[in-house]
C-alpha positions as CSV (number, residue, x, y, z in Angstrom):
1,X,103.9,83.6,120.3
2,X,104.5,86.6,122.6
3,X,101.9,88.6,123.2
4,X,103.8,92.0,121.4
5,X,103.9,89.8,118.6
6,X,100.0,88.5,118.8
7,X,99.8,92.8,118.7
8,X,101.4,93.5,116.0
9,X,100.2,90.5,114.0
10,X,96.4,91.9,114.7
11,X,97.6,95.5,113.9
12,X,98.5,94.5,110.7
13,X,95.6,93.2,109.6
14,X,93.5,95.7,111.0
15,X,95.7,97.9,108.6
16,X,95.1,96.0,105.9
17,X,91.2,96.0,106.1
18,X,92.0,100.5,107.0
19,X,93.5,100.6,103.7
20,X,91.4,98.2,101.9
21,X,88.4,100.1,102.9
22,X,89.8,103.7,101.6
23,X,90.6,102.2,97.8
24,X,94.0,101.0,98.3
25,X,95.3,97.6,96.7
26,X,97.7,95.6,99.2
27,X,99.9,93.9,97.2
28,X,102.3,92.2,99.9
29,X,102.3,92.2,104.1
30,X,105.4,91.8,106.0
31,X,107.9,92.1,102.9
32,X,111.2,91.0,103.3
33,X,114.7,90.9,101.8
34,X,117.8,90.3,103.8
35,X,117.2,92.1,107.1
36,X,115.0,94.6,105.5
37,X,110.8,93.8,106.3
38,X,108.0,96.2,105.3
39,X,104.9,96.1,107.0
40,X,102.5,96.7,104.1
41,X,103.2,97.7,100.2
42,X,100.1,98.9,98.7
43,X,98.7,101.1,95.9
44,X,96.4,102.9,94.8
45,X,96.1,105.5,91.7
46,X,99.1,104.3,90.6
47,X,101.1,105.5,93.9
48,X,102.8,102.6,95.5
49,X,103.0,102.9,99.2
50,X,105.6,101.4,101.5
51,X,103.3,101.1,105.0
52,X,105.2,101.0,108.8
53,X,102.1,99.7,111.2
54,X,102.6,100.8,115.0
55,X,99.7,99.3,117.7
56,X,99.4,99.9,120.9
57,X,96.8,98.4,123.8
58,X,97.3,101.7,126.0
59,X,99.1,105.1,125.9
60,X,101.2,103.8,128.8
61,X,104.7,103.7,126.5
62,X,103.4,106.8,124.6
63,X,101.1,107.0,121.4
64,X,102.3,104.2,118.7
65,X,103.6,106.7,116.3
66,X,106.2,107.7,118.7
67,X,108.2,104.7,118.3
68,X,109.0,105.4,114.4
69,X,112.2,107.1,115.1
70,X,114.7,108.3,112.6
71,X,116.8,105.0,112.6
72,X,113.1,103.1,111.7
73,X,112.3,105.8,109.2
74,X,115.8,104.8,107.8
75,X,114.9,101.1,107.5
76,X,111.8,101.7,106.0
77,X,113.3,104.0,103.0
78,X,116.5,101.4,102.9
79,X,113.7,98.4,102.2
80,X,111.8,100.4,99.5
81,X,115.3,101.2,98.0
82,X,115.7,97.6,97.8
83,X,111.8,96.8,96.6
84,X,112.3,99.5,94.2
85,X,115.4,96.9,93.1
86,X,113.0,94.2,92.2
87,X,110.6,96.0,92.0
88,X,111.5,98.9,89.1
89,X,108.3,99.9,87.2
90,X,106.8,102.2,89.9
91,X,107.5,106.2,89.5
92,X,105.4,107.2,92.3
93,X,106.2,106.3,96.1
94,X,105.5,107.1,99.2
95,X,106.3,106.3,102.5
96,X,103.3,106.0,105.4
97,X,102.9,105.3,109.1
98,X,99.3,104.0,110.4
99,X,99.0,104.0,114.1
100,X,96.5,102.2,115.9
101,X,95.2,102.0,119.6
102,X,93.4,99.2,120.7
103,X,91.4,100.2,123.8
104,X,89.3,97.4,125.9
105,X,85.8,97.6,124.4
106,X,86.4,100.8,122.7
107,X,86.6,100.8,118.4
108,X,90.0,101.0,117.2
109,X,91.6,104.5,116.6
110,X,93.8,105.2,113.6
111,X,96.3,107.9,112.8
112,X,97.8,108.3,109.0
113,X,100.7,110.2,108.7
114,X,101.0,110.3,104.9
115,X,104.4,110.9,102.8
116,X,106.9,110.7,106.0
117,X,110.4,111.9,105.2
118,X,113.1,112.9,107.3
């Protein structure tokens, strides 16, 4: 496996135990349908969240959030559209990015940005 995939693979659980920590309920990781994927789809009080997850080992491409662009944004509200297909009992969404930085023996830092819209 390449080691941006190794990354993103650890990212994603990290973001997984972030959310489980602050209440949430993961329901699925790495969702997919078609060539839609969602990173994580969790809730909690009866919001469901559709979660993008962006690591990064070092700032040298820029802090992890920068690379949700619009067109990723896009995806990410296309693939809820189509979870919300499936998926049609939830009322209450919202769309999240966690980024995380993984420094060489330094704890890993976390940024939320909560209810992301264009």
């Amino acid at each position: 496996m390449a080691a941006h995939n190794e990354l993103g693979k650890a990212g994603e659980q990290l973001a997984e135990q972030f959310f489980s920590g602050k209440g949430f309920t993961i329901l699925f990781r790495n969702w997919r349908h078609s060539h839609y994927e969602i990173d994580l789809i969790a809730v909690r009080e009866e919001m469901l969240h559709f979660i993008e997850v962006k690591t990064r080992k070092s700032w040298r491409f820029g802090l992890p959030e920068e690379d949700v662009d619009d067109k990723k944004i896009n995806c990410l509200i296309e693939a809820g559209e189509e979870f919300l297909e499936q998926y049609p009992n939830w009322k209450r969404v919202q769309f999240d990015v966690l980024s995380i930085t993984l420094f060489q023996n330094e704890p890993a830092e976390y940024f939320l940005i909560e209810d992301v819209y264009l």
